[in-house]
N, C-alpha and C positions, 0 to 999 in steps of 0.2 A: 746698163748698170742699175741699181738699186733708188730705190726713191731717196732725193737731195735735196734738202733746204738749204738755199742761201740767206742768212739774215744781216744786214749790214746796218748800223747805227755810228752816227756822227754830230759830235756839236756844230753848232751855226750859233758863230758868235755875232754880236752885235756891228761888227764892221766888217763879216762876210758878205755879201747876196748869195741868197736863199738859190737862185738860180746856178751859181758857179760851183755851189757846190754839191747840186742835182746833178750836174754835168760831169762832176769828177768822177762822184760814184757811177754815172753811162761809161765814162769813160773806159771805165777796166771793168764792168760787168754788165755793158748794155742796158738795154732799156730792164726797168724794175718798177714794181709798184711801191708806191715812192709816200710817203706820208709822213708831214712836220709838225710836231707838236712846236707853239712859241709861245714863248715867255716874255717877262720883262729883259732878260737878258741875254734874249738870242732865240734858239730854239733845237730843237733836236729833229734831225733826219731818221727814219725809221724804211729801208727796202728791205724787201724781202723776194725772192724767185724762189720756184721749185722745179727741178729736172737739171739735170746736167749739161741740156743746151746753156741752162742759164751760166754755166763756168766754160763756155768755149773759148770767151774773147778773152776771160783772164787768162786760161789756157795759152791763147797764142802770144800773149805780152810774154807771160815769162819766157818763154821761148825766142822770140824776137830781142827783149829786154838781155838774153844767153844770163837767165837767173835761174834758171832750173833745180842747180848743186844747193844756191843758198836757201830757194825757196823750200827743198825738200826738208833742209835741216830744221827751218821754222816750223813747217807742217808738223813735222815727228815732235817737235817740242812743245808745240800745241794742241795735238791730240790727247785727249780726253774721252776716256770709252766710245761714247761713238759720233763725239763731235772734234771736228778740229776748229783753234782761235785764234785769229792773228790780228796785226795791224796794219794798216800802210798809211803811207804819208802823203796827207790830203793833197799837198801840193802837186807834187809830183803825181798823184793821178789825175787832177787838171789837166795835165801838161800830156798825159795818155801814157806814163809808163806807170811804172811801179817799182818800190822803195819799200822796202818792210822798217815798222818801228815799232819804239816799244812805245808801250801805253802812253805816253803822256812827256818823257822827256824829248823824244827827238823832233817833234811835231809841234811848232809854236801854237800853229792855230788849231790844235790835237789834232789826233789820227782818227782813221776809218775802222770802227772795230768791226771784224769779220768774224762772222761761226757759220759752220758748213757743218749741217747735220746730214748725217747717212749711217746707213748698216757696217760697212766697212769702210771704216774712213783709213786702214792703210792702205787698201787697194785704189779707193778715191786721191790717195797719195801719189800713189804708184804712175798713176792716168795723167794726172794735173802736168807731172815732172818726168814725164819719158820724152823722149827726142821724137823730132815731127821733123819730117821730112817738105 
């Protein structure tokens, strides 16, 4: 497949550890290089991967998670020429699955915001949410 960024950014509020919530984002997309900017009031998570190893193990969540139908409908609703954007709920990838949410209401301690750039992000669509045997 076509050359793929993964870019993931997340708050790290002042009564998260900085570590748990390294660990959500491994969680559903493996190791990533990983860099926090902090503030007085927390700080920000910034990973980023490129290649589409980097999306195998989200791949197999949704699969495992049998989210595939929903995940596809977020995907289509968050493509954007040739990037798709979504969120998930930082908790629940803690925990090793996955939750899709919106920006900011369903996520106390906010969500994971995701952008996957590629040449063909419906075909990257397509791959993410087909059935794996």
């Amino acid at each position: 497949m076509e050359e793929i960024t993964v870019t993931v950014e997340t708050e790290i509020n002042p009564t998260e550890d900085e570590g748990k919530v390294e660990k959500a984002v491994a969680n559903i997309f493996g190791n990533t290089s990983a860099e926090i900017e902090t503030s007085y009031k927390g700080g920000i998570l910034y990973a980023q991967a490129e290649g589409q190893e980097a999306l195998i193990k989200f791949r197999n969540l949704l699969s495992l998670d049998r989210i595939r139908a929903a995940a596809r409908k977020v995907f289509l609703g968050g493509k954007r020429e040739n990037t798709i954007s979504f969120c998930v709920n930082k908790q629940v990838a803690f925990a090793g699955h996955i939750s899709f949410s919106e920006e900011m209401s369903e996520s106390p301690l906010g969500p994971i915001k995701v952008t996957i750039a590629c040449e063909d992000p419906r075909r990257l669509i397509d791959w993410l949410t087909a059935r794996t045997t």
